[in-house]
N, C-alpha and C positions, 0 to 999 in steps of 0.2 A: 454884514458885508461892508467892511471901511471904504472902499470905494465904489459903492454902489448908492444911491436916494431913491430908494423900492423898496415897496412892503411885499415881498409873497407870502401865496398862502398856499399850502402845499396840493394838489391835486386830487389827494382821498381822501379830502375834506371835501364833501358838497354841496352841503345844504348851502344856499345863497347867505339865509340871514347869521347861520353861525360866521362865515365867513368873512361879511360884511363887519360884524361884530368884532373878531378879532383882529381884523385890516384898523379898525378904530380903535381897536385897543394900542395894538404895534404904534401907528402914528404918535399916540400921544405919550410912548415911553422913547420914541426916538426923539433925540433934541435936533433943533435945524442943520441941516447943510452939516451932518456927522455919521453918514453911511443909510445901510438901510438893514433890512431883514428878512428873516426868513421862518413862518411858521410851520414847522412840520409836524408831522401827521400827531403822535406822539402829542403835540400841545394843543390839541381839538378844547379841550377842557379846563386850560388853564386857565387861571386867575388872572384880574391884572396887576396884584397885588406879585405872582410868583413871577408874571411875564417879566414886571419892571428888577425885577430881583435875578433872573437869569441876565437881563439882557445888562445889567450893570458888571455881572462875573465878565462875560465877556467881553465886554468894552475894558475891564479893566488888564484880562488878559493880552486883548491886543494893545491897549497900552503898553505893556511889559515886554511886548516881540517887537515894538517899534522902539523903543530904546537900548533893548539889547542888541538889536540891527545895528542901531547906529554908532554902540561902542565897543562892540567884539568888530575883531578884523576876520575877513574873512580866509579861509571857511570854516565858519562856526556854526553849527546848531542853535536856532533861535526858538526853535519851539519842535516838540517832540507829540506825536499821535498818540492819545490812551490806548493805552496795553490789551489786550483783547479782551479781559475781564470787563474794565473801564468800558470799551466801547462798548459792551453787549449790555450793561446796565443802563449806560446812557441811552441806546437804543428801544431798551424793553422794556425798565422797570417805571413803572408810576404810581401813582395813588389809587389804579386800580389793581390793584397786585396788595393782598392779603398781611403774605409775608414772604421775603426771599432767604433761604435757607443754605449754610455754606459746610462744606466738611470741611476746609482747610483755613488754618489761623490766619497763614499768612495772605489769603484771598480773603479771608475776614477785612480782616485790617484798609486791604488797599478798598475791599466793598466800602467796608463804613469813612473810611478818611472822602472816600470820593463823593458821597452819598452826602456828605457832614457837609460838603463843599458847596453841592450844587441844589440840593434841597433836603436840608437838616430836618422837617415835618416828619421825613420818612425813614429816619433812623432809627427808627423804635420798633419796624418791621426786619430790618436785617435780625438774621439769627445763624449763631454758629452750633450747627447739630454735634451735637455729641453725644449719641447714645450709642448703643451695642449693634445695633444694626447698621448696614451700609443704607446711606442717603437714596442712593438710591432705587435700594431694596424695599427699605418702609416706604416710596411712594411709587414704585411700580416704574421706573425712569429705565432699568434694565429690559424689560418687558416690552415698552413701547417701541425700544431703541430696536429690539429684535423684530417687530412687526413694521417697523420703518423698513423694510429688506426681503419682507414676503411678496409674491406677485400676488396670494389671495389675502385677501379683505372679508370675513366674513361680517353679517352683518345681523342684526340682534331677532330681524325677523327669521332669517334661516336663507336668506339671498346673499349673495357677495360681491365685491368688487376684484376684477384683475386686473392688477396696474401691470405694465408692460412700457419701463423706457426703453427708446429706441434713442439714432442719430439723429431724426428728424424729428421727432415729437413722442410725447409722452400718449400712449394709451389707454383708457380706462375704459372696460368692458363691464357692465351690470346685468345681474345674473339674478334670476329668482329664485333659486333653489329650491328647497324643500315647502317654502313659507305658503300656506292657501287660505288660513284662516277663514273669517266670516265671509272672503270677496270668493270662496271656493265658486259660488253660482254668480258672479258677479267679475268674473277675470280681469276686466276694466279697472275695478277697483285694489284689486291685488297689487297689480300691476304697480297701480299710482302710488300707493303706501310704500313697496319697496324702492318706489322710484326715488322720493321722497327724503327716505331713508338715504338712501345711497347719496343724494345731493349734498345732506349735510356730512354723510362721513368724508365725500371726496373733498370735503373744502377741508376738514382737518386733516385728511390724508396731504395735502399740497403741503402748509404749513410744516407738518411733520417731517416730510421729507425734503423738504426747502428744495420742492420742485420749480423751475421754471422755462420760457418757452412757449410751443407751442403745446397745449394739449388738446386730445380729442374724447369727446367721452361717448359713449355708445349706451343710452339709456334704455332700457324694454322699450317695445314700439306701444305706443297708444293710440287708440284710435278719435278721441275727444282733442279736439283741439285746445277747449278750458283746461285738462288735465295737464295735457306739453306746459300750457302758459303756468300753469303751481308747480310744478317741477322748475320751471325757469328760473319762477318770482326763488323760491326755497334757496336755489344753488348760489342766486343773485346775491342774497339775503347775508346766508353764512358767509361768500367771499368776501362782504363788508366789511369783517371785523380781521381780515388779514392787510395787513402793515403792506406788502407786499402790492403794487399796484395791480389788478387783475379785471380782465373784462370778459364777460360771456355772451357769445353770441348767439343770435335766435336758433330754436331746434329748429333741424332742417327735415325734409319730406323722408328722410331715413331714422330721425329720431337722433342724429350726433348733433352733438353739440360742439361749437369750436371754441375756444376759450386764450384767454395768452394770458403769463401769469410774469411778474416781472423778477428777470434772473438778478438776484441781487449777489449771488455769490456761488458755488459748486454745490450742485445739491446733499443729502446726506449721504445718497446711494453713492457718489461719483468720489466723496469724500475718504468714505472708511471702506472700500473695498478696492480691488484690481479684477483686471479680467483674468479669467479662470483658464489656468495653463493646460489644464484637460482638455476644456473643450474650445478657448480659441472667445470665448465671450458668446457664443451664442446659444448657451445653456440647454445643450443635447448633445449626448454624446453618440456614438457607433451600439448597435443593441450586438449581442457575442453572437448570431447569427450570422451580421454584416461581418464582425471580427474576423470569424472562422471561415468566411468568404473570401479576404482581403490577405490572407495567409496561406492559403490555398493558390491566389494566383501569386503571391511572393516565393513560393518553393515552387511554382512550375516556372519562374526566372530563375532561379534558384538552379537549377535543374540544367535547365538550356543551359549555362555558363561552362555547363563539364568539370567545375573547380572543387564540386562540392562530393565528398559521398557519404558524413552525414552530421546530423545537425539536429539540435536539440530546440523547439519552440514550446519558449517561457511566457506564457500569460496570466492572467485574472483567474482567480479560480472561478468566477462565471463562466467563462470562458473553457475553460478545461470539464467545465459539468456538462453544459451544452454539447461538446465533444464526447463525451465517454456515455451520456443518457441518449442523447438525443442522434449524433451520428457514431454508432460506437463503430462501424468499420474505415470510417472516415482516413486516418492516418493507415490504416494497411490499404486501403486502396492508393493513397496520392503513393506511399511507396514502391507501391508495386508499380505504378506509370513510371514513377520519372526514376526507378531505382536508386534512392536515396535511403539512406538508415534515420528514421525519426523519431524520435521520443519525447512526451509531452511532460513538461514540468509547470505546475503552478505556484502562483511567485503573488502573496496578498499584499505586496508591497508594489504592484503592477497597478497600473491605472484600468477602468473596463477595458477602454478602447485601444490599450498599448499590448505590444506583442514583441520580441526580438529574438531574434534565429542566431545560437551559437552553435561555433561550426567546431569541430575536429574534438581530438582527445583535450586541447587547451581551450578549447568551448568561447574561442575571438568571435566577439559580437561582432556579425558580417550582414544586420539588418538593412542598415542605409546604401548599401552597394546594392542591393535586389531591392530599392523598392521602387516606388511606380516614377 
């Protein structure tokens, strides 16, 4: 910070004495009366060997934006945002991180040119894959990316998680499913293990789906109050090691838990999907009961108008089954009411819940005039 004489130290850092620690490290790599700083989360671990070596890149970079300021005329571009690659490395990768692995040359390149720049230690971990399989095939990255998009979570014991966003907040319902093991005569204990379980998958469940917000979790109910308190410490535990700021609050007398997790960007879900032109986003459609109902009172408008004498209703073939198994006098009855000529045609190119009524020998789709 050039015009700032402050050390911070980022917030999901807590321990007192790490803190203190690297507040005295930052000081003694800034020189007097020449800005200040800022340690985020990301530098929990650094050296002051790397501190002093980061914080000279960027005093020299803003050297470089304070003299191109003052000899470009404006308006000129004095310094430019890392490219999304760039930021997500700068963001994520460290020396706890194995290896980072690329399919593409040219995101090679800009990884390692960036990597070489900001800490050269860890360019012996970039790798450019080039085998016969897709990257993200050999590590299961397709797989995840589909289970990011499930409402169920099953979980190893045989219980599961249903995530449910809403506008208001995210839901997470815990489920025991099938799972009784050794706690079969001991249900208290069941209980806790699945609970357990589920606290640490919801914390990778978040991450995953770079949820944030409010969320509410609804854990099995327990009756031990020690048992709620290791469910808490667990959920506590695992949200630690998320980058993202996140806090949980105490179980309450119904077993939720409230939590806020901090929205740092659109989540995955919000990212690569749209709402669903079928059903409008609220993930249930019409069952061909309701359909065949709904179609029923559109040809007795239909009817009252006098314009019509007859008309062909194109649906789902679920729909068309439902009518010929289940009501097969259905269409000779509404015909014989309202005196109209009908005949059913099924059309797999039809949504369940869609229906439209063509009228005469030129079959002019006359649905949105008769409907409600």
């Amino acid at each position: 910070m050039p015009y700032a004489s402050r050390v911070g130290i980022s917030r999901k850092i807590e321990g007192r004495n790490q803190r203190a620690k690297l507040r005295k490290m930052a000081q003694k790599v800034l020189p007097k009366k020449s800005g200040g700083l800022i340690v985020r989360t990301v530098g929990e671990e650094v050296t002051p060997t790397k501190l002093e070596k980061e914080f000279l890149r960027l005093h020299e970079r803003w050297q470089k934006i304070s003299r191109d300021a003052e000899a470009l005329s404006a308006p000129s571009p004095v310094h430019r945002e890392a490219t999304l690659i760039s930021g997500v490395i700068r963001d994520l990768f460290s020396g706890k991180f194995e290896a980072l692995r690329v399919d593409s040359k040219q995101a090679y390149e800009e990884i390692s040119d960036y990597v070489k720049s900001v800490d050269p230690d860890l360019l012996d971990r970039v790798h450019l894959h080039s085998g016969p399989t897709s990257l993200f095939d050999e590590f299961g990255v397709e797989e995840e990316i589909q289970r990011a998009f499930r409402r169920n979570v099953p979980l190893k014991s045989g219980g599961s998680l249903v995530i449910e966003p809403t506008e208001a907040l995210v839901s997470i319902d815990v489920n025991t499913g099938r799972f009784t093991g050794k706690g079969k005569r001991d249900p208290e204990q069941t209980i806790l293990k699945t609970n357990l379980e589920a606290a640490r998958e919801i914390a990778k469940q978040l991450r995953l789906r770079d949820v944030g917000g409010i969320i509410v979790v609804d854990f099995i109910d327990m009756d031990m109050q020690e048992n709620r308190d290791k469910v808490l410490r667990e959920l506590r535990s695992h949200l630690g090691r998320d980058r993202a700021r996140t806090k949980a609050f105490e179980v309450s007398s119904l077993g939720l838990v409230e939590m806020t997790r901090q929205r740092v960007r659109p989540s995955v879900f919000n990212s690569l999907t749209s709402i669903c032109q079928s059903c409008g986003g609220i993930g249930r459609v019409y069952t061909p009961a309701s359909v065949v109902r709904q179609i029923e009172r559109t040809l007795k408008r239909a009817a009252a108008s006098k314009e019509e004498k007859s008309l062909v209703v194109r649906v789902h073939p679920e729909v068309a089954l439902r009518v010929i198994e289940e009501e097969p006098g259905f269409l000779r009855r509404l015909a014989g009411r309202t005196q109209l000529q009908l005949r059913l045609r099924d059309d797999p190119l039809m949504q369940l819940d869609e229906f439209r009524l063509l009228s005469g020998p030129a079959e002019t789709d006359v649905t949105e005039k008769y409907a409600a």
